[in-house]
C-alpha positions as MATLAB code, in Angstrom:
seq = 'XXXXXXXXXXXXXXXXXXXXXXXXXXXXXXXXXXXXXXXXXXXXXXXXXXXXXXXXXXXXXXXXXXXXXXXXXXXXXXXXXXXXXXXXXXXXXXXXXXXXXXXXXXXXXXXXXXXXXXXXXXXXXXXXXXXXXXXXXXXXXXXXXXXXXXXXXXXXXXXXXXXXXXXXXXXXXXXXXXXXXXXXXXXXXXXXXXXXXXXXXXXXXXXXXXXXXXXXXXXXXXXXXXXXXXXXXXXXXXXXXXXXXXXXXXXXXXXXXXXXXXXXXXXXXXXXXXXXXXXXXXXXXXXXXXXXXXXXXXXXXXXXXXXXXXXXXXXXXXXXXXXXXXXXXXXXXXXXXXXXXXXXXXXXXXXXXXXXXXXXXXXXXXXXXXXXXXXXXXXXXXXXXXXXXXXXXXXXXXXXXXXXXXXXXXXXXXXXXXXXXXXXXXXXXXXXXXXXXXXXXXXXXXXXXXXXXXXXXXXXXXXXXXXXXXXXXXXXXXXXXXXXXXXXXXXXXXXXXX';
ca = [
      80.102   52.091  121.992;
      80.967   55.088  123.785;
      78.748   56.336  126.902;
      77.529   59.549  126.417;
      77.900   62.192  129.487;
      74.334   63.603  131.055;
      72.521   66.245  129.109;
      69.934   68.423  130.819;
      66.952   68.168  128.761;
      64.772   70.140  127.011;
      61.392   69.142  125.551;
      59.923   72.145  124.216;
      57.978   72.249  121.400;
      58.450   74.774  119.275;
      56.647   76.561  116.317;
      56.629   74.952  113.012;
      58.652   76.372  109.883;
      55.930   78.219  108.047;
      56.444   79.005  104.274;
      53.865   79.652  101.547;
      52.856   76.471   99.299;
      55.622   74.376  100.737;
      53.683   72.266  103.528;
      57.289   69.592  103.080;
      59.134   71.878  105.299;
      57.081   71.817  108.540;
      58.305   69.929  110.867;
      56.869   70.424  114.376;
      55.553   67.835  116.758;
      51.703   67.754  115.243;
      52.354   64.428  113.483;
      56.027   63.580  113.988;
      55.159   59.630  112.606;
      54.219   60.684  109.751;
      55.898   64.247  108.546;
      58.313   64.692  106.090;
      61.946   64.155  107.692;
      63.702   66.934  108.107;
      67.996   66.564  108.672;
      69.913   69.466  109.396;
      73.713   68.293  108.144;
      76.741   70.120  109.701;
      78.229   72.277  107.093;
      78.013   74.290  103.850;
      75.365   74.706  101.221;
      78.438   74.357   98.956;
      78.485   70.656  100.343;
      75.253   69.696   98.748;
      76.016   71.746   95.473;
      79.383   70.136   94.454;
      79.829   66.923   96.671;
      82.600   65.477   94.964;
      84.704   68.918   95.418;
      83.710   68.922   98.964;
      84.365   65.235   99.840;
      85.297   63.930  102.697;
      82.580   66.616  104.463;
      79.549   64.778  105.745;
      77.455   66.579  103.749;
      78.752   66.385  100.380;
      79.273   61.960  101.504;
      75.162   62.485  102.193;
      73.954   63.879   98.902;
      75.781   61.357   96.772;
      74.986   58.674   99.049;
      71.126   59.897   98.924;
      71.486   60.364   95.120;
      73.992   58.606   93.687;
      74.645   55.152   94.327;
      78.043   53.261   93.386;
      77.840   49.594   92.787;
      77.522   48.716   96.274;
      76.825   50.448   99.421;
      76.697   50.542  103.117;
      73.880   49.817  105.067;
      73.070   51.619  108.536;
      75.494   49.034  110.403;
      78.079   49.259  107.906;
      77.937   46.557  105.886;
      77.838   45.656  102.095;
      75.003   45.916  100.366;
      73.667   46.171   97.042;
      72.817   49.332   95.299;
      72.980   49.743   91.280;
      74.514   46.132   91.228;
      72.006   43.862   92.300;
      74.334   40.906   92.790;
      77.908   39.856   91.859;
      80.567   37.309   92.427;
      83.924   37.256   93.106;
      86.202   35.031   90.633;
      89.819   33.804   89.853;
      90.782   33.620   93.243;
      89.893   37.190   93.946;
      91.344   38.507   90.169;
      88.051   39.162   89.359;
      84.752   40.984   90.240;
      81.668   40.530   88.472;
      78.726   42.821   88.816;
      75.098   42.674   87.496;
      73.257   45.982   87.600;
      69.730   46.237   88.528;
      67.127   48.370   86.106;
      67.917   52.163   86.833;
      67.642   55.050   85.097;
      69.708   58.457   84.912;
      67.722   61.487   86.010;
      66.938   62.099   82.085;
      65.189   58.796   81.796;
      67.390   57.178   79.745;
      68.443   53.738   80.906;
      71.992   53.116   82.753;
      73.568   50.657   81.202;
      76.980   48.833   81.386;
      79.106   50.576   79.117;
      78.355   53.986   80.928;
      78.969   52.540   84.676;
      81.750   50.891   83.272;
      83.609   54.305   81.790;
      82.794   56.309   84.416;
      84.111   53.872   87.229;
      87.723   53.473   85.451;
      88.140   57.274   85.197;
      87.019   57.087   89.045;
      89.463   54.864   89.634;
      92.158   56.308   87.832;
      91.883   59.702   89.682;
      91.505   57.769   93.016;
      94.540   56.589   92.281;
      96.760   59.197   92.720;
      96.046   59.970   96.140;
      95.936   56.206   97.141;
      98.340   55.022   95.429;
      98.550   51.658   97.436;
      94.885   50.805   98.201;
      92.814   48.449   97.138;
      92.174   49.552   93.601;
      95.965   49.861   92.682;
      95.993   46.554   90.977;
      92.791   47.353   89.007;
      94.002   46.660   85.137;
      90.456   47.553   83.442;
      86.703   47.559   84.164;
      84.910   45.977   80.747;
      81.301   45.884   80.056;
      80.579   42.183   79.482;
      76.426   42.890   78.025;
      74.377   45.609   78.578;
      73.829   44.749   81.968;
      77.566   43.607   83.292;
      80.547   44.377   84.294;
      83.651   43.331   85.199;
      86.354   44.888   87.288;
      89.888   43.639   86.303;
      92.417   42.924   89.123;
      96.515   42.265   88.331;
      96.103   40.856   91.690;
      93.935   39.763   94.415;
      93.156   42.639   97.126;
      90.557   42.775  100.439;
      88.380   45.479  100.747;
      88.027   45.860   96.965;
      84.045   46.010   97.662;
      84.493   48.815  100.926;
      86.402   50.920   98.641;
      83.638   50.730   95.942;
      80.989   51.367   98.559;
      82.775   54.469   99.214;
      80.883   58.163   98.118;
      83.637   58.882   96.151;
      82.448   55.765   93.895;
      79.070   56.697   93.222;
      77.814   56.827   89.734;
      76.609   59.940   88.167;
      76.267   62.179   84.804;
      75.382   65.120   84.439;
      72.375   65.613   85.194;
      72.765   63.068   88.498;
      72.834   59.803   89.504;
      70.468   57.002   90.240;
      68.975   57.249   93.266;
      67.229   55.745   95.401;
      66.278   60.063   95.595;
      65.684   62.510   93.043;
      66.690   65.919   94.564;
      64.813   69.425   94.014;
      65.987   72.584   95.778;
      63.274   74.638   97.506;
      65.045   78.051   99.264;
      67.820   76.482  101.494;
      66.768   73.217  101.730;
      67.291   70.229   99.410;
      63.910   68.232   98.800;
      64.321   64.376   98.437;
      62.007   62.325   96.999;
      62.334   58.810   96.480;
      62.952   57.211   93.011;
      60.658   54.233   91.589;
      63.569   51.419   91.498;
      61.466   49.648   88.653;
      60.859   52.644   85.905;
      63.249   54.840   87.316;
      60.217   57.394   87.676;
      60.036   60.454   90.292;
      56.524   59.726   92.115;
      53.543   58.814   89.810;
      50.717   61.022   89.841;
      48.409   58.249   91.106;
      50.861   57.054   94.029;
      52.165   59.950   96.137;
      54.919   59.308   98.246;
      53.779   59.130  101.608;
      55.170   62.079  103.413;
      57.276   59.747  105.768;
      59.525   59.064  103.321;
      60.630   62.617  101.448;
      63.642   64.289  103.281;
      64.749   67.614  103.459;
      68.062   68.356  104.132;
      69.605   71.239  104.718;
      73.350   72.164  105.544;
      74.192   74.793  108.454;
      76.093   75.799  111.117;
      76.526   73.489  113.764;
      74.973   75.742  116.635;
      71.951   75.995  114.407;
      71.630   72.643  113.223;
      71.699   71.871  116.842;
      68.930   74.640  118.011;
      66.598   73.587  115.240;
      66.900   70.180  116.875;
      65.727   71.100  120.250;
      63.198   72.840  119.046;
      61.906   69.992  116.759;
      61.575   71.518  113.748;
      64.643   68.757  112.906;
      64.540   65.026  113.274;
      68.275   64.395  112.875;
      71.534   66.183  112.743;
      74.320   65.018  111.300;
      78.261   65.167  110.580;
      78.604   66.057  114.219;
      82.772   65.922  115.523;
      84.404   66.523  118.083;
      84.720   70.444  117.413;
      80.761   71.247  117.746;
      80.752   68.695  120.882;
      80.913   71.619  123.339;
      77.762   72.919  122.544;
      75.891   70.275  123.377;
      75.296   71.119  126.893;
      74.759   74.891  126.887;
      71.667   73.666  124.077;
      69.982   71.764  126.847;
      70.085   68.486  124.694;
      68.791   65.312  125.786;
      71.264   62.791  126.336;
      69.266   59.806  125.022;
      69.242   61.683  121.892;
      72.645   61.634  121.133;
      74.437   59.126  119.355;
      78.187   58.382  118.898;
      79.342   56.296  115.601;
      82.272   53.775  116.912;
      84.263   54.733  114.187;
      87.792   54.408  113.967;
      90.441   56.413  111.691;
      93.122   58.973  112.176;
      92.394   62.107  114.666;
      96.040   63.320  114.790;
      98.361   66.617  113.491;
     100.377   65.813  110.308;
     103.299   67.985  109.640;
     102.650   69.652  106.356;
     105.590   72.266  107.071;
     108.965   72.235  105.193;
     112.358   74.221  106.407;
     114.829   73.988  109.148;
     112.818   73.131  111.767;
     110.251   70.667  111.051;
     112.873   69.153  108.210;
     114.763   68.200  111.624;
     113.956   64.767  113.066;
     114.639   65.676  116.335;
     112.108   68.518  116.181;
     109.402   66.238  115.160;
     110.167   64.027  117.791;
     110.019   66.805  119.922;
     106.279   67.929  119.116;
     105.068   64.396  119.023;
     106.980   63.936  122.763;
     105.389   67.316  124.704;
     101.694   66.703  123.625;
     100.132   65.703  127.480;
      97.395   63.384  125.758;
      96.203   62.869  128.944;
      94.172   66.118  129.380;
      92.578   65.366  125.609;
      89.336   63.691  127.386;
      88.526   67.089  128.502;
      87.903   68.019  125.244;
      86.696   65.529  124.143;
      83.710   64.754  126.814;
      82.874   61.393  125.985;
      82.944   57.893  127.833;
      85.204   55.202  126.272;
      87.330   57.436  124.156;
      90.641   56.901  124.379;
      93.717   58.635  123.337;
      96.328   57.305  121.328;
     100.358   57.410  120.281;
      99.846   54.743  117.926;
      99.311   55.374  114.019;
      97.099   52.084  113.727;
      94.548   51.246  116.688;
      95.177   47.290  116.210;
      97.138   44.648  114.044;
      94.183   44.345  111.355;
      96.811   43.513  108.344;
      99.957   44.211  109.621;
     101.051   40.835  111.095;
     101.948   42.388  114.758;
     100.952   44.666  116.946;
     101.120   48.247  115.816;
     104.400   49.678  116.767;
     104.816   52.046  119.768;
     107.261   55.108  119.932;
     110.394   55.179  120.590;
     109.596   57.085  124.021;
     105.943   55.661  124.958;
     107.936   53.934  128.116;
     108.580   57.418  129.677;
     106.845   59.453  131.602;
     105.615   62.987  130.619;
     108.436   65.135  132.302;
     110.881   62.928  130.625;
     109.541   62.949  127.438;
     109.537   66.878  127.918;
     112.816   67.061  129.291;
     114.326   65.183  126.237;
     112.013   67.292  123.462;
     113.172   70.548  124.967;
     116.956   69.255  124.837;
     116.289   68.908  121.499;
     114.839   72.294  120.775;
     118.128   73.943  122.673;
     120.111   72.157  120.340;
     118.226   73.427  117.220;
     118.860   76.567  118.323;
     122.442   76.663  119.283;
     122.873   76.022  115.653;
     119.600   78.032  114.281;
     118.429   80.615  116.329;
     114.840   80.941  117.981;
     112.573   78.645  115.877;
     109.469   80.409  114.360;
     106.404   80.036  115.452;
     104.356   77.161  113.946;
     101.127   77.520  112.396;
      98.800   75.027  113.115;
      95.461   74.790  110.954;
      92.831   73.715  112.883;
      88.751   73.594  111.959;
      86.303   76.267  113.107;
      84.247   74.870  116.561;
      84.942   75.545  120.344;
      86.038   72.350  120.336;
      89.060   73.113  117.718;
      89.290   75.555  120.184;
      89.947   74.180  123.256;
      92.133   71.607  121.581;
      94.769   74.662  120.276;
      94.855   75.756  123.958;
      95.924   72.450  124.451;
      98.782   72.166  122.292;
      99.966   76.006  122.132;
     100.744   75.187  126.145;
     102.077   71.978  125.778;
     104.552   73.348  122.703;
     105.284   76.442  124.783;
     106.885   73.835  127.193;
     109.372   72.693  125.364;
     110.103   76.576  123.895;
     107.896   76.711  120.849;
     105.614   78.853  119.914;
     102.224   78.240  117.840;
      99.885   79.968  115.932;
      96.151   79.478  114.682;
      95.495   79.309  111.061;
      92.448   78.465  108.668;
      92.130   74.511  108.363;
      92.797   75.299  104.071;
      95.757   77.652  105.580;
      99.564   76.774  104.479;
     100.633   75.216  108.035;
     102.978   73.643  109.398;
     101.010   71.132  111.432;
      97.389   70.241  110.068;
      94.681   68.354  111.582;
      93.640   65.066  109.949;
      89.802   63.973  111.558;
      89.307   61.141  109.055;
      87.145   57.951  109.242;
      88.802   54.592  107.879;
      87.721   53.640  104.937;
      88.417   49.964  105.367;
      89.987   48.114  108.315;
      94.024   48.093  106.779;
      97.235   49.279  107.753;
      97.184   50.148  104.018;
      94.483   53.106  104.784;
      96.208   54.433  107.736;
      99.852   54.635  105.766;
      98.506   55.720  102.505;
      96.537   58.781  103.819;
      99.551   59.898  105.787;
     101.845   59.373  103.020;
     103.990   60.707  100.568;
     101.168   61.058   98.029;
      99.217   63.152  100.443;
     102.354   66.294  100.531;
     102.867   65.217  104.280;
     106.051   64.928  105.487;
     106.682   61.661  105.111;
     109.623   59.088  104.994;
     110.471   57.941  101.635;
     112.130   54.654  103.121;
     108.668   54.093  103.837;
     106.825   54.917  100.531;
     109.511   52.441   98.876;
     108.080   49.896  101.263;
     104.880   50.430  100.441;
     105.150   50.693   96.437;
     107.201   47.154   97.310;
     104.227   45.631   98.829;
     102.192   46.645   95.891;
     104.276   44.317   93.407;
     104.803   41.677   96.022;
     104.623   37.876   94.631;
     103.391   36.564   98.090;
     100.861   37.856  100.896;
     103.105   36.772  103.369;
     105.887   39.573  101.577;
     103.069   42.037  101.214;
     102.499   42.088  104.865;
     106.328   42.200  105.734;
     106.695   45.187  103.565;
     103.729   47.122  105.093;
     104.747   46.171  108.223;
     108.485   47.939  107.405;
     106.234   51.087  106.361;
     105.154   51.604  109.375;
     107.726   51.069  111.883;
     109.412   53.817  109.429;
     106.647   55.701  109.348;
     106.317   55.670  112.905;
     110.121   56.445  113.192;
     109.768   59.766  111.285;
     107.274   61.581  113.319;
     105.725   62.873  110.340;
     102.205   62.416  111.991;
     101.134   62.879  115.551;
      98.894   60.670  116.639;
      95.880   62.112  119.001;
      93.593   59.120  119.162;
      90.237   57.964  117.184;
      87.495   60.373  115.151;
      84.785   61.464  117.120;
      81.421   61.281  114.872;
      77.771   61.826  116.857;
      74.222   62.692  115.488;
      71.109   63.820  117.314;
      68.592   61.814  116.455;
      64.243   62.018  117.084;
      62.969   58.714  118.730;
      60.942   58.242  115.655;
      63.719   57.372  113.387;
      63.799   53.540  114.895;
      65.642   52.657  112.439;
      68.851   54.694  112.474;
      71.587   52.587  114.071;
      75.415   53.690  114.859;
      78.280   52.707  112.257;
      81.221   51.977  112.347;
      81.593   53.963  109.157;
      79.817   56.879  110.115;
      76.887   56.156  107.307;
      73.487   56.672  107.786;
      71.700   56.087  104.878;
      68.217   58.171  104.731;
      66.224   55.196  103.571;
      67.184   53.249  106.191;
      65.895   55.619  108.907;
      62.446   53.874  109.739;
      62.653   49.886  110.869;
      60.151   49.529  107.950;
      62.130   51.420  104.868;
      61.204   52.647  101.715;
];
């Protein structure tokens, strides 16, 4: 867990949201046990419009977590759990997966049933695929209906964390006209109403048993400085998708601290180099960027206890067989580090000229902020010069602020890989296509392990150190806990949940 630095507080209690005939979006402190929940979600209505478009942002991962289950799911610790299948079992020494959906329904009424999960998941798949190319699902051959109400998911060969990657948002099951549940969404103004969805008859709420106010949400997506003002002034019980560029404004708001919680998530936080030409084509050059970056003064941007930086691509061994491997210069001190990357520069331009400037495409946030300060000083010490661009921008260094997935070397490699149009060693992606036909576990791991002492080599990502991911949440909500996957399910915010 990380320790969370003092906030002044601020108890004030503000007046509720009025708006005619819509008595689900007050939320002031009259009846906090019992009033709708409201959840401001750091971002863009666009999140909550088209989720799968706007994936990985937290609130596009929300809406089809709220809305649209996959076969499994996590809960608020992050841990499997069922959601449309209600039970399965693992078979063939891990060649097979065998699921049994529960009764749902599609937002139509009509009943899901296995030949429609089924389809849908293999063209999932199949367009997962291509950007993981050596996850968990590359040795999926097919996924069959067996009856109406099974399914089986076809591996050419045993993989871990088949069932995290399915539990994924990305997974989720949905037509048309939306998924399964456990909410049905309306949208009232800017806010999203959710209502929760009859697991038995796949019904929105029966006229003779209204939902009890508790348990409808409404979400809405917004700027980070409002999300966090509606907060303090209770008219929110929870914010969301907070990281580490909206962590600034904590302070100035007046928030409490023991409403603040950090997920222990870990994942990449880091600058891949997205660039092509001259410079950044030249090894030494990315040597030199990763060298000059003084990760030591990173904790001031990052104001919270227990985070740590990092020069490492992985944070432990998890699969790899050995500890993760270390640069080439992580046994030197910062001025020789700096002395050696700007020796490299000179020589670059003996040969080149003055090297442009490099763009560097950074999130919106005084936190983002603060961070290019960072780095434009530390490059300017070694004689190169940067420049802020749009995080969509073309850019020559881009920031990845990505939570794992699942606990693999096989994440961490594949999202800085060749498949992802980062620079990237193609030693290393042969290593890694290698330890997707391996005939033994024990050559699997030897070939991932190659990948990343390659990958490590090449410099083509720039390790900073782990994601940052905090919420502010009401005391009311006793039963949101941290996750190590940054998930917080909105029927699992009470102890007792609908």
């Amino acid at each position: 867990m990380f320790a969370i630095p003092f906030f002044s507080h601020a108890g004030r209690c503000a007046a509720l949201i009025t708006a005619a005939g819509l008595a689900l979006l007050t939320g002031g402190c009259s009846d906090e046990g019992r009033d709708p929940v409201v959840v401001s979600v750091i971002g863009d209505r666009d999140d909550f419009a088209k989720p799968l478009a706007h994936l990985p942002d937290p609130g596009a991962k929300l809406i089809l977590e709220a809305t649209a289950q996959g076969l499994v799911a996590f809960d608020a610790g992050g841990e499997i759990l069922p959601a449309l299948a209600q039970r399965w079992i693992v078979e063939d020494d891990g060649r097979s997966y065998i699921f049994r959906l529960r009764r749902a329904f599609w937002a139509n009424g009509v009943r899901v049933t296995a030949p429609d999960v089924a389809r849908m998941l293999m063209a999932r798949i199949e367009s997962l695929r291509r950007f993981d190319p050596d996850g968990p699902l590359d040795a999926v051959q097919a996924v069959v209906p067996m009856t109406g109400e099974v399914i089986e998911i076809r591996m050419a060969a045993p993989r871990p964390y088949v069932l995290q990657m399915l539990a994924q948002p990305q997974m989720a099951v949905l037509s048309r006209d939306g998924g399964t549940g456990p909410y049905r969404r309306a949208t009232r103004g800017n806010a999203v109403i959710l209502t929760p969805v009859d697991r038995t008859s796949g019904d929105d709420v029966a006229a003779d048993e209204p939902v009890p106010p508790w348990e409808t949400r409404v979400l809405r997506a917004e700027r980070a400085a409002l999300a966090i003002v509606r907060f303090r002034e209770r008219e929110a019980a929870l914010v969301l998708g907070g990281r580490f560029t909206d962590l600034p404004l904590l302070v100035p708001a007046g928030i409490d601290r023991d409403t603040v919680r950090v997920d222990p998530v870990r994942g990449l936080l880091g600058l891949a180099v997205t660039g092509r030409g001259k410079l950044l084509d030249d090894a030494g050059i990315r040597a030199a960027i990763n060298m000059t970056i003084d990760r030591s003064q990173l904790p001031a941007v990052f104001p919270l206890g227990g985070w740590a930086t990092s020069e490492r691509i992985l944070p432990d061994p998890m699969d790899l067989g050995r500890p993760p491997s270390d640069p080439t210069w992580a046994a030197l001190s910062l001025e020789q580090r700096r002395a050696q990357a700007a020796a490299n520069v000179t020589v670059w331009r003996a040969t080149n000229g003055a090297p442009p400037p490099l763009g560097i495409a950074l999130p919106t946030g005084p936190g983002a902020t603060l961070l290019f300060g960072l780095l434009r000083r530390d490059l300017a010490a070694i004689g190169l010069s940067a420049q802020r661009v749009a995080i969509n921008a073309k850019a020559d260094l881009r920031l990845v602020d990505e939570v794992a997935a699942y606990d693999s070397a096989l994440w961490y490699l594949g999202r800085i890989g060749c498949a992802r149009k980062i620079h990237c060693s193609d030693a290393a992606d042969a290593q890694l296509q290698a330890a997707s036909l391996a005939s033994s576990p024990e050559e699997r791991t030897a070939r991932i392990a190659q990948a990343e002492a390659q990958m490590v080599a090449h410099n083509g990502y720039i390790p900073l150190g782990a994601p940052v991911r905090w919420s502010l949440v009401a005391k009311r909500l006793t039963g949101f806990q941290p996750s190590a996957r940054a998930r917080h399910p909105l029927n699992h915010l009470f102890r007792t949940t609908n």
